[in-house]
MITOR-199977 format. One record per residue: x, y, z of N, C-alpha, C in turn. Coordinates in steps of 0.2 Angstrom, whole numbers, plus 2048, in hexadecimal, padded with zeros to 3 digits. Each point is the difference from the previous one (the first is absolute). Last residue first. Example, Ala and Ser with C-alpha at 12.3 -4.5 7.8 and 13.67 -1.06 7.14 Angstrom:
REM residues 2
REC,840,7F5,823,804,806,801,7FC,805,803 .
REC,802,7E4,800,7FC,806,800,804,806,800 .
END
This chain:
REM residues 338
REC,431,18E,161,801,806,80B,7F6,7FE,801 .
REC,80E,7EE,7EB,7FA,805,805,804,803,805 .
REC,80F,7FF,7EC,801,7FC,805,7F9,805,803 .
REC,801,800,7E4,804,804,808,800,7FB,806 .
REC,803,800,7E4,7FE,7FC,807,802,803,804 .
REC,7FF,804,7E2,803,802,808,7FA,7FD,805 .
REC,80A,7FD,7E3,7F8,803,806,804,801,806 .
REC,80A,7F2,7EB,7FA,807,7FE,7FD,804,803 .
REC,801,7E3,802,805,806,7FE,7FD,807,801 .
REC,7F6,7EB,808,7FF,803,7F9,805,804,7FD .
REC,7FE,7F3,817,7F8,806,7FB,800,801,7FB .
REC,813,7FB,809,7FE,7F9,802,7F9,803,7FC .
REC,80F,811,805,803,7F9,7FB,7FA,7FB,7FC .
REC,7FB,80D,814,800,804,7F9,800,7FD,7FD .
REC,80A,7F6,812,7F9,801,7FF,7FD,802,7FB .
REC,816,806,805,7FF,7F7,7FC,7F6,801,7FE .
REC,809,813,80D,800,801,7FA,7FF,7F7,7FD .
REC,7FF,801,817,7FA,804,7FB,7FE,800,7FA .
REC,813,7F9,80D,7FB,7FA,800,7F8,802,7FC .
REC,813,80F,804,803,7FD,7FB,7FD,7FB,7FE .
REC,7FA,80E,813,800,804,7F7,801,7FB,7FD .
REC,805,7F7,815,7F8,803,7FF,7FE,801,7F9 .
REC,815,7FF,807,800,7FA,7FF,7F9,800,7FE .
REC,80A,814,806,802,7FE,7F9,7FC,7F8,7FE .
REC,7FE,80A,817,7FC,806,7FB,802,7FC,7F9 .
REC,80E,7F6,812,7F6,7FE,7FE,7FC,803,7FA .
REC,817,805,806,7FF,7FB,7FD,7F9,7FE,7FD .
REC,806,815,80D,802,7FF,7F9,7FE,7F9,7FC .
REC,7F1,806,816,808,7FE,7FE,800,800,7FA .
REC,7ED,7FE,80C,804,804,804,806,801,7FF .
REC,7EA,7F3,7F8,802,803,7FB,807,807,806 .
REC,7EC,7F6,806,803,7F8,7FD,807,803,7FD .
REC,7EF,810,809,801,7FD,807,808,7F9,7FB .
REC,7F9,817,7F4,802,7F9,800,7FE,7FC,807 .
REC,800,81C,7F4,7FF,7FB,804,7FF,7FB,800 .
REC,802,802,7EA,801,804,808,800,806,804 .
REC,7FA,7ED,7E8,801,804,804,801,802,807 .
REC,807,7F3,7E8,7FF,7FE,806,7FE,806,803 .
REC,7FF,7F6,7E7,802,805,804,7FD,800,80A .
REC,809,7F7,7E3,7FD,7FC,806,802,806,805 .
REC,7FC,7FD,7E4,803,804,806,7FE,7FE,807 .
REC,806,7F9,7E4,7FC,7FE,804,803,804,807 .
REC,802,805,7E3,800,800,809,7FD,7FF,802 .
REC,808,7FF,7E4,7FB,801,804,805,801,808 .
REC,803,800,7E4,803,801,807,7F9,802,806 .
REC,808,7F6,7E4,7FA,802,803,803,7FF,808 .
REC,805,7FE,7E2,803,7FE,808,7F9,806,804 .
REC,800,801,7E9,7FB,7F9,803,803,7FD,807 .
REC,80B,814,7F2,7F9,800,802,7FC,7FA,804 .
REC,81A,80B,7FC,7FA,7F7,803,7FB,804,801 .
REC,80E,811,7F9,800,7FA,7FD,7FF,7FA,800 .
REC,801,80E,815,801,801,7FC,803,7FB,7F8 .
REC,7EE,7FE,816,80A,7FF,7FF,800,803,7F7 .
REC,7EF,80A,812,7FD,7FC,7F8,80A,7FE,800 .
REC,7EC,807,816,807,801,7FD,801,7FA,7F9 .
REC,7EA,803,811,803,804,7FA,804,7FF,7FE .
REC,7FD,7F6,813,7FD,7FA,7FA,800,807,7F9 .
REC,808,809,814,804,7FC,7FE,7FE,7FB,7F9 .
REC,7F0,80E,80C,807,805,7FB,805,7FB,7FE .
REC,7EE,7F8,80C,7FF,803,7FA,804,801,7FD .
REC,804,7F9,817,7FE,7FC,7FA,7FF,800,7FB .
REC,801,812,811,807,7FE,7FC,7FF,7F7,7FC .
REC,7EB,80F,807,805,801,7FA,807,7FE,800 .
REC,7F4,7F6,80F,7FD,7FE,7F9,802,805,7FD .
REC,809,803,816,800,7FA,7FE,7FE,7FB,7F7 .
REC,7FA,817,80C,807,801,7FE,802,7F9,7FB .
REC,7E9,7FE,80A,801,804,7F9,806,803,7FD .
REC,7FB,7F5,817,800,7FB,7FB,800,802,7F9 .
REC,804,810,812,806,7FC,800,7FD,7FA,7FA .
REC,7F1,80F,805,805,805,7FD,805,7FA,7FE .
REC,7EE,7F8,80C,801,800,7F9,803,805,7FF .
REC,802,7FE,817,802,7FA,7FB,7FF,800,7FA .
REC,808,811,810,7FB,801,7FB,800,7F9,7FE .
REC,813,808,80D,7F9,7FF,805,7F8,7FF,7FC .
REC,819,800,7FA,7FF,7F9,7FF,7F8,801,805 .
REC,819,80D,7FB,7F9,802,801,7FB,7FA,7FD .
REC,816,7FF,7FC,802,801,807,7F9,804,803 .
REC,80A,7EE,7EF,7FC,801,7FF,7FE,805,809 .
REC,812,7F1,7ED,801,801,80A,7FB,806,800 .
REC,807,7ED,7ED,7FD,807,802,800,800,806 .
REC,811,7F1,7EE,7FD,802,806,7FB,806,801 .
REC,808,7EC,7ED,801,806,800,7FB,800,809 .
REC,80E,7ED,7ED,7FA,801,804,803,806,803 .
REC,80B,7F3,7ED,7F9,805,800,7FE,802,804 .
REC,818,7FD,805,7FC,7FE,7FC,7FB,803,7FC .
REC,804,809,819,805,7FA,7F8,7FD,7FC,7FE .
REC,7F7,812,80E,801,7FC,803,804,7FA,7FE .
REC,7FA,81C,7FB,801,7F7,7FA,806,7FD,808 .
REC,7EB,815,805,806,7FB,801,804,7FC,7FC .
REC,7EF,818,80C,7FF,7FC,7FB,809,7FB,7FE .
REC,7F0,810,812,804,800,7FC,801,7FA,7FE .
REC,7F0,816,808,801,7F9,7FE,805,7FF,7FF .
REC,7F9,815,803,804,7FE,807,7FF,7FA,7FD .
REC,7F8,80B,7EE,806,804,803,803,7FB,806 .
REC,7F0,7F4,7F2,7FE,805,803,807,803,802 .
REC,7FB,7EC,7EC,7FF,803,808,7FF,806,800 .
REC,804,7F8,7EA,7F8,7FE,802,800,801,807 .
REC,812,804,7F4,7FD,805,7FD,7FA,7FF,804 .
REC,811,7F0,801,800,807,805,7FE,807,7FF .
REC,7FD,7EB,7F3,7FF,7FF,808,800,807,804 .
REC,807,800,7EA,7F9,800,7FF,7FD,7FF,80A .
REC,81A,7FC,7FA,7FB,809,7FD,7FA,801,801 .
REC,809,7E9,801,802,806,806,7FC,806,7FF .
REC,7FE,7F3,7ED,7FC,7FD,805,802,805,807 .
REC,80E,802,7F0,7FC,805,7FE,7F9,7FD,805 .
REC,817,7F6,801,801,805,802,7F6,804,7FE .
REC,801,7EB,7FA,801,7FF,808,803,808,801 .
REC,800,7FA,7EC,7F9,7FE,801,7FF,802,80A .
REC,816,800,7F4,7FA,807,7FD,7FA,7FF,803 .
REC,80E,7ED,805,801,803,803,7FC,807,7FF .
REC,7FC,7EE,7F3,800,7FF,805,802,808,805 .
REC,80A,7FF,7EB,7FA,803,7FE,7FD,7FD,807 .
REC,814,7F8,7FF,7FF,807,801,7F8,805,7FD .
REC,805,7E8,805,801,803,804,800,809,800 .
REC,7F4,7EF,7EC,805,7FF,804,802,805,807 .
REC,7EF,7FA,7EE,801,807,800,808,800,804 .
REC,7F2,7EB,802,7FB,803,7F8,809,806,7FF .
REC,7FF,7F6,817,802,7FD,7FA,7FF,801,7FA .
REC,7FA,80F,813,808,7FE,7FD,802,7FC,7FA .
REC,7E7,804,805,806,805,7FC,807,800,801 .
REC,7F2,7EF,80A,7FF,800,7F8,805,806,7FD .
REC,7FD,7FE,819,805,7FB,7FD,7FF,801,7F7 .
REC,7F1,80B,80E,805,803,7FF,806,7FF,7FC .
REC,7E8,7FB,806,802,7FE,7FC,807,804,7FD .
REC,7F2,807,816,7FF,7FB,7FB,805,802,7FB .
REC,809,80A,818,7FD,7FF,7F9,7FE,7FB,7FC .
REC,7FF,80A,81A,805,7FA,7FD,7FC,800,7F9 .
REC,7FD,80E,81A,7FF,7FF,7F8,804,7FC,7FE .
REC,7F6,80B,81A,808,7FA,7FC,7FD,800,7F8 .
REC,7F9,813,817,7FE,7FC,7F8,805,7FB,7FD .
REC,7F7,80F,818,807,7FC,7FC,7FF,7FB,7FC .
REC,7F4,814,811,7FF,7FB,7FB,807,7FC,7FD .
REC,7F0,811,815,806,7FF,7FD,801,7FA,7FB .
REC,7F3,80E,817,7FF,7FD,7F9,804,800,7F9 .
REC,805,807,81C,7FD,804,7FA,7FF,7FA,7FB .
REC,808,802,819,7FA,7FC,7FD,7FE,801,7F9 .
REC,812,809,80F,7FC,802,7FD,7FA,7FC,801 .
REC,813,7F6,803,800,807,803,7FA,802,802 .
REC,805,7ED,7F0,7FF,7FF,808,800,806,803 .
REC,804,805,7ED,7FA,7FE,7FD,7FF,7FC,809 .
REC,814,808,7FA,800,807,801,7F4,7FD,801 .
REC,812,7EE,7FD,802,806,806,7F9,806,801 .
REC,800,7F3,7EA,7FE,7FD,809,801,805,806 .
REC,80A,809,7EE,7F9,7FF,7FD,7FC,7FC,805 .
REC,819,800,7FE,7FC,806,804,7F8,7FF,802 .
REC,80B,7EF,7F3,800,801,808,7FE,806,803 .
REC,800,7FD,7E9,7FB,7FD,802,801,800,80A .
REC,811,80A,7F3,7F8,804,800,7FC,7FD,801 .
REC,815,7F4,7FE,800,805,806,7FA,805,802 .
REC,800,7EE,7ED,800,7FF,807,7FF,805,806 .
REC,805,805,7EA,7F8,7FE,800,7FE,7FE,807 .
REC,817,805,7F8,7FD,805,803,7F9,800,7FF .
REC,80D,7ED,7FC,804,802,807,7FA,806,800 .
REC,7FA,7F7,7EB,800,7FB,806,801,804,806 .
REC,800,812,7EE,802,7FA,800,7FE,7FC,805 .
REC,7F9,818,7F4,801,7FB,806,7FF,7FB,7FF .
REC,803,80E,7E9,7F9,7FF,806,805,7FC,806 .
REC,809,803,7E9,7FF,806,806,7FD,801,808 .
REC,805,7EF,7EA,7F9,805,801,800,806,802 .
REC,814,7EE,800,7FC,803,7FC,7F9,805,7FD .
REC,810,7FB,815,802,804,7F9,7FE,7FE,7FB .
REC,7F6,800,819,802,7FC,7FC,801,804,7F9 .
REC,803,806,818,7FF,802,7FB,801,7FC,7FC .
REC,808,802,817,7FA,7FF,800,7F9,801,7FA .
REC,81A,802,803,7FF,7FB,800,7F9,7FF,802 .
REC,805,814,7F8,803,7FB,7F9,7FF,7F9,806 .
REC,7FF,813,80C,7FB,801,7FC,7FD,7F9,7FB .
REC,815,803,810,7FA,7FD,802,7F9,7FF,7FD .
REC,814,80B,7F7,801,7F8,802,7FB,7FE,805 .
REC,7FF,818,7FC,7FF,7FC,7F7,801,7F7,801 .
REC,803,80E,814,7FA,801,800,7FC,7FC,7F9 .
REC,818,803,808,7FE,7FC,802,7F7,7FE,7FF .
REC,80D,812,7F7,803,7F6,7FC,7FC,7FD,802 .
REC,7FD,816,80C,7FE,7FF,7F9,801,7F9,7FB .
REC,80B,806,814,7F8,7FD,802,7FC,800,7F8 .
REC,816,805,7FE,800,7F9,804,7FA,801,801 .
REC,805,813,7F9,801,7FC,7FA,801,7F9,801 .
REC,7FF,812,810,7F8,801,7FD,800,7FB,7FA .
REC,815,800,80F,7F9,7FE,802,7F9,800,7FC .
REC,816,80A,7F8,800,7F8,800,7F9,7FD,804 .
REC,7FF,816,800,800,7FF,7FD,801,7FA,7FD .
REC,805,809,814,7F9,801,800,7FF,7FF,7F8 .
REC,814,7FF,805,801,7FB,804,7F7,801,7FF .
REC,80B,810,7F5,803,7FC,7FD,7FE,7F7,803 .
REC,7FE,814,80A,7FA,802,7FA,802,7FB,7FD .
REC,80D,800,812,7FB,801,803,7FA,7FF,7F9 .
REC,814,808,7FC,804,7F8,802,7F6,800,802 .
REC,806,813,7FD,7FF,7FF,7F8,801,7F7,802 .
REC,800,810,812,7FA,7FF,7FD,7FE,7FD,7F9 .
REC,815,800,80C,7FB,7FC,805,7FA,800,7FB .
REC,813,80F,7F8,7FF,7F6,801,7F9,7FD,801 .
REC,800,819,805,801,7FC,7F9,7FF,7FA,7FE .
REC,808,809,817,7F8,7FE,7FE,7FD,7FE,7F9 .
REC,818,802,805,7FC,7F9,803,7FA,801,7FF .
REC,80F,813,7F7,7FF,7FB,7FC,7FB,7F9,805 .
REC,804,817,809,7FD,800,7F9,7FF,7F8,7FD .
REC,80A,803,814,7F9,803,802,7FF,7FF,7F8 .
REC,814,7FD,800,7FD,7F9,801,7FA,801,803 .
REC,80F,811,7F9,7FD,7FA,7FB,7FC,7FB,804 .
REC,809,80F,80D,7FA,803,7FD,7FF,7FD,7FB .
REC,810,7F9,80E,7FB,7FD,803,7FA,806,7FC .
REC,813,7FF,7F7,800,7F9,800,7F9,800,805 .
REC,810,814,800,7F9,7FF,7F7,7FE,7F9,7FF .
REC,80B,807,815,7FB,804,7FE,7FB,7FE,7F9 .
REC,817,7F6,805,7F9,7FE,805,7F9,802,7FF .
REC,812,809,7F5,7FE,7FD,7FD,7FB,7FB,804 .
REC,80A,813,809,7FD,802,7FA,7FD,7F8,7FE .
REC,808,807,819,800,7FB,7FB,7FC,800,7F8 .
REC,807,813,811,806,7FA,7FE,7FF,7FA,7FC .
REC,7EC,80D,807,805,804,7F9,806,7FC,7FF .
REC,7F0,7FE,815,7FD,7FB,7F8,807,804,7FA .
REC,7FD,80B,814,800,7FA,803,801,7FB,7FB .
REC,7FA,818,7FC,805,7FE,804,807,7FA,7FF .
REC,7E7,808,7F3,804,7FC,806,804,7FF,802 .
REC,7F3,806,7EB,805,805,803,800,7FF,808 .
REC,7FC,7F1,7EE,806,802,7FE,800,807,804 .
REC,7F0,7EF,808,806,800,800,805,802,7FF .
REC,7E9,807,7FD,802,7FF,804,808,7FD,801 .
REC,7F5,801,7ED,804,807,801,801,801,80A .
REC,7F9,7EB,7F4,806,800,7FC,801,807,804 .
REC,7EF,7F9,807,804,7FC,804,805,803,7FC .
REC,7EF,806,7F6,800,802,808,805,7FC,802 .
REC,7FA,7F9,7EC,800,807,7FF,804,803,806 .
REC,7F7,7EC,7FF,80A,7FF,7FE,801,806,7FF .
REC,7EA,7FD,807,806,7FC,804,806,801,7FF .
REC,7EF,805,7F1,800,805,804,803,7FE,807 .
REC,7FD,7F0,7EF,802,809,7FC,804,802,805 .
REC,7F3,7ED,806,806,7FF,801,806,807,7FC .
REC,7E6,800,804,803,7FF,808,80B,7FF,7FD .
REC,7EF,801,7ED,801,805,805,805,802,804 .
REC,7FA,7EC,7F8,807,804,7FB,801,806,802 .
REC,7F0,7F2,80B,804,7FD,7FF,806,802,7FD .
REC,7EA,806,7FC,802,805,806,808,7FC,803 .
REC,7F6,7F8,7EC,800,804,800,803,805,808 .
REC,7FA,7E8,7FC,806,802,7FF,801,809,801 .
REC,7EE,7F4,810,802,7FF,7F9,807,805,7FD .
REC,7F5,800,819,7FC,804,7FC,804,7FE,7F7 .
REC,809,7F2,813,7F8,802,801,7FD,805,7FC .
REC,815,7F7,7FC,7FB,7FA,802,7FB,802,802 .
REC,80F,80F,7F9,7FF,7FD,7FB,7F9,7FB,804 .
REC,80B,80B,80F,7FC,807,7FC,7FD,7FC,7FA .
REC,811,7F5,80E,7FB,800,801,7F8,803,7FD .
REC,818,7FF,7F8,7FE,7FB,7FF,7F7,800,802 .
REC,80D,813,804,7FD,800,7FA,7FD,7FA,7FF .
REC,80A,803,817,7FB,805,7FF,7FC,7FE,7F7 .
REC,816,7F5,807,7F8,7FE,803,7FA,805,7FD .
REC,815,807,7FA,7FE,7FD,7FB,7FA,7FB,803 .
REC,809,811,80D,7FB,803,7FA,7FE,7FA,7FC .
REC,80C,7F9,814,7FB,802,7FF,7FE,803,7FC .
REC,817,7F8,805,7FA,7FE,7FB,7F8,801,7FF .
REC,812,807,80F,802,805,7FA,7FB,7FB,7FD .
REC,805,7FD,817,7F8,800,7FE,7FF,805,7F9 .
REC,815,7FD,80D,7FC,7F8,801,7FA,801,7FC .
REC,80D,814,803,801,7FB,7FB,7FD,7F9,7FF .
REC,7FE,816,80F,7FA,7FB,7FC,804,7FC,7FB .
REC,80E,80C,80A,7FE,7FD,808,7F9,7FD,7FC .
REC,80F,80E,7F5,802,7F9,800,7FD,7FD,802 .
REC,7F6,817,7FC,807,7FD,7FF,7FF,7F9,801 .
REC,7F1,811,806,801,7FB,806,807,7FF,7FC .
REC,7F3,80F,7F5,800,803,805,804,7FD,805 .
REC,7F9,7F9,7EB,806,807,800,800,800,805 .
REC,7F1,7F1,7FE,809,7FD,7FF,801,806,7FF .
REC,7EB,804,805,804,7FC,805,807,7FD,7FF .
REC,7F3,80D,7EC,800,803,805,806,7FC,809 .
REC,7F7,7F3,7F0,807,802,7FB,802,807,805 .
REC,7EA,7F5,806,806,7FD,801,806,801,7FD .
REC,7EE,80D,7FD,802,801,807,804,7FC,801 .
REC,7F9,7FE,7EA,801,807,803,803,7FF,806 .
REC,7F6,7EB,7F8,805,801,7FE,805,808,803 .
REC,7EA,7FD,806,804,7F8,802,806,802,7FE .
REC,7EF,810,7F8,804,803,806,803,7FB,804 .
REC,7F7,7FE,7E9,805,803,802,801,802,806 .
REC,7F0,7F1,7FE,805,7FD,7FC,808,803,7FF .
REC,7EC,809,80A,800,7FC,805,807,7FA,7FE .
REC,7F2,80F,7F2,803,804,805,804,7FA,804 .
REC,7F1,7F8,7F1,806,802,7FD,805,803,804 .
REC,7EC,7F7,80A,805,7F8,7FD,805,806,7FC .
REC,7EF,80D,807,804,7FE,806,804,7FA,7FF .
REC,7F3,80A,7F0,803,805,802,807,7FD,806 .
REC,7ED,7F1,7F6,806,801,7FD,804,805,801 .
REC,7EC,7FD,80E,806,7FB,800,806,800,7FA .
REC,7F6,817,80C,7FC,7FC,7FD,806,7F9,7FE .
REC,800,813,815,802,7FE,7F7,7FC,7FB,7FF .
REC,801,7FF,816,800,804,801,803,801,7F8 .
REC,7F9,7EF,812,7FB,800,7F8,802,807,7FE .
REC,804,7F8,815,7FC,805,7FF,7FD,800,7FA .
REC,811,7F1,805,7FA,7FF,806,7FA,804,800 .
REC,816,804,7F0,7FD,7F9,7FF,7F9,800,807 .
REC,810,80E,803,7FD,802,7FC,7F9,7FB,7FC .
REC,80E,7FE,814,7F8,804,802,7FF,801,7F8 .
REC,810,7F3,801,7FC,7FB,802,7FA,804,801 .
REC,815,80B,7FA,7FA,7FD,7FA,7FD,7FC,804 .
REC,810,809,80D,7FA,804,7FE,7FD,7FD,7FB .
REC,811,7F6,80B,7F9,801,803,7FC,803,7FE .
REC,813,7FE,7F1,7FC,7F7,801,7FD,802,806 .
REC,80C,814,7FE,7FE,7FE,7F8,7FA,7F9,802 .
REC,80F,806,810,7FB,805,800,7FB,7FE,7FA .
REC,814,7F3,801,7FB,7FF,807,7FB,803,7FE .
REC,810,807,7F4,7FC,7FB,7FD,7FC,7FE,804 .
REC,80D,810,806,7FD,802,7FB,7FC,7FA,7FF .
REC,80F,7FC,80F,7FC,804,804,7FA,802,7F9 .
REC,817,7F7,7FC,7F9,7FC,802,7FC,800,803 .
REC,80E,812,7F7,800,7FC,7FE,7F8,7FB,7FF .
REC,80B,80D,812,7FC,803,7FC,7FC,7FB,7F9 .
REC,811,7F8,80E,7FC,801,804,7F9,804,7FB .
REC,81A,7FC,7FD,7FA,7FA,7FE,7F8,801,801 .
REC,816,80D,808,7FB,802,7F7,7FC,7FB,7FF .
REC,807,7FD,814,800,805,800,7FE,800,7FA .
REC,809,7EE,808,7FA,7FE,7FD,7FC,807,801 .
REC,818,7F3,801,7FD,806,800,7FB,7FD,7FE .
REC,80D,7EF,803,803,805,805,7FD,807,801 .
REC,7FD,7E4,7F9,7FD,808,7FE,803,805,805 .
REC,802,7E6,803,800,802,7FB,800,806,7FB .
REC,7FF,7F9,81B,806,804,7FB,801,801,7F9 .
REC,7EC,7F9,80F,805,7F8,7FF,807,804,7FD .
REC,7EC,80E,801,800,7FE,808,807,7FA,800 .
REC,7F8,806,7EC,802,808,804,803,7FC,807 .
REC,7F4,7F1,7F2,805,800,7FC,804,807,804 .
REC,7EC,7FD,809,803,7FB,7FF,807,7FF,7FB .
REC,7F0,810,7FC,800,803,808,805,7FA,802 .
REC,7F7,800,7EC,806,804,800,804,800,806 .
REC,7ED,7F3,7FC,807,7FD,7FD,806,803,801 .
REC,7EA,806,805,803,7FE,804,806,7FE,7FE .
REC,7F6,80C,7EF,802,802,809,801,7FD,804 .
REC,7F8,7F7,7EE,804,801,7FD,804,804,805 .
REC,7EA,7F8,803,805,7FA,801,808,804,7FE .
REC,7EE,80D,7FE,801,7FF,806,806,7FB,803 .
REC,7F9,805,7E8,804,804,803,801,7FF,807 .
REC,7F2,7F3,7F7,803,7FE,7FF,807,803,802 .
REC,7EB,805,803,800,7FA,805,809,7FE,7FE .
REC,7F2,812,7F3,803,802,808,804,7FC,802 .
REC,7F7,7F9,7EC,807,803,800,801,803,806 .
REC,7EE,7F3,7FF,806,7F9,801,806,808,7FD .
REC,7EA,809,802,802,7FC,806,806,7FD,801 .
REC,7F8,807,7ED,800,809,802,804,7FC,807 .
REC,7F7,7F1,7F2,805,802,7FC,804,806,804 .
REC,7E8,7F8,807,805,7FA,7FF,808,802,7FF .
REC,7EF,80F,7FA,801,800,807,805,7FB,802 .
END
């Protein structure tokens, strides 16, 4: 309807122009013109009852509607002659627009069938015959701008898809520690801020595990950095096998590692995630050191917090926890009383 409106709206404005350019001496006849742009008038009121009525079905009336834009106006340059030259770019309007709201396709349509109509309107015009190569200039360019336009246009939604895409892998990679995979510091943080956010909201029961590995220093030194690091990629692996789909899990550098624990309403649920990730880690064997040995101490803060209303807190809490651990023994986990 929008569409059906601004073409009425526009031919209107196109009338008074005439009526103005007639009135000022510009236009001396406006007898053949008449018919003309009386046609399309006719045309741009009546679809507004077609379109109002719902009368066809909506691709019937987006294709119809594509031929009778261009039809009737290649119809109105036969008929008017020079007097619509001001408004000889309209088919290529007509396609550009055909493109931007129903996709290229009716876009090639609109522009066929523009240069179709227009071409046989012209060459038997009168009006239009003295200038043959005029003629063939404004029917290329009904063919060729919408073309352009659309192959510029696929070309520009496409730089686009390939910038948000870059953009999406450079934000991915800086919240991404590259060796593990797992979320890095920057993106441990930004999840623990939701995590509040969404836990003040709510009130929902919620956790934040700090870890830091026993005996880690021995296997760089025994094994050195690269076998160090194996140990830290497969430890990843085993963490992230021991949360839950919506948990999310962090190498905070170094050896120390993050959980962000997003269902935390079961305490011993949460102090049995806690002792298997204990387990599993005092499972892992460094390869060719048998007698090296890797443990975890886990300090876990839960949430809701009265003490605890900030990134900081929450880590300073965990990280007083996890010492604590330390301090006990090694090997274990400390929650903060609720």
């Amino acid at each position: 309807m929008g569409h059906a409106c601004f073409r009425l709206a526009g031919t209107m404005v196109f009338v008074a122009y005439i009526a103005i350019a007639w009135g000022m001496g510009h236009i001396l006849d406006l007898h053949e013109a008449v018919a003309g742009i009386a046609a399309f008038l006719g045309f741009s009121a009546a679809w507004i009852g077609v379109v109002g009525f719902s009368l066809l079905n909506f691709r019937t009336r987006r294709i119809l509607s594509i031929v009778l834009d261009q039809a009737v106006f290649a119809f109105a340059l036969y008929e008017a002659g020079d007097v619509l030259a001001p408004v000889i770019w309209a088919p290529v309007v007509m396609a550009v627009g055909n493109g931007l709201r129903n996709g290229p396709r009716y876009a090639r349509l609109s522009s066929v069938i523009g240069g179709a109509c227009v071409g046989v309107a012209l060459g038997l015009s009168p009006h239009w015959q003295a200038g043959k190569l005029v003629t063939e200039g404004i029917v290329l360019s009904i063919l060729v701008l919408p073309w352009y336009t659309l192959k510029l246009s696929e070309q520009i939604a496409q730089a686009k898809r390939e910038m948000q895409q870059r953009a999406a892998r450079f934000e991915s990679a800086s919240r991404t520690d590259s060796l593990t995979g797992l979320m890095n510091r920057a993106g441990f943080f930004q999840c623990l801020q939701k995590q509040l956010h969404d836990a003040g909201r709510s009130g929902a029961r919620s956790a934040v595990m700090l870890l830091d590995l026993d005996g880690f220093k021995a296997v760089n030194d025994v094994g050195g950095h690269g076998m160090g690091d194996e140990v830290l990629k497969h430890i990843a692996n085993r963490l992230h096998d021991c949360v839950e789909a919506n948990d999310r899990v962090a190498r905070l550098g170094g050896d120390e590692f993050g959980i962000v624990v997003s269902d935390a309403s079961d305490l011993t649920e949460l102090e049995r995630l806690a002792q298997s990730i204990v387990e599993t880690i005092a499972a892992v064997h460094v390869h060719g050191q048998g007698d090296l040995r890797i443990g975890a101490s886990v300090g876990i803060c839960l949430l809701p917090d009265d003490g605890c209303r900030d990134e900081s807190s929450v880590m300073e809490t965990a990280d007083r926890l996890m010492y604590q651990a330390k301090k006990s023994g090694k090997n274990r986990y400390c929650i903060n009383p609720h």
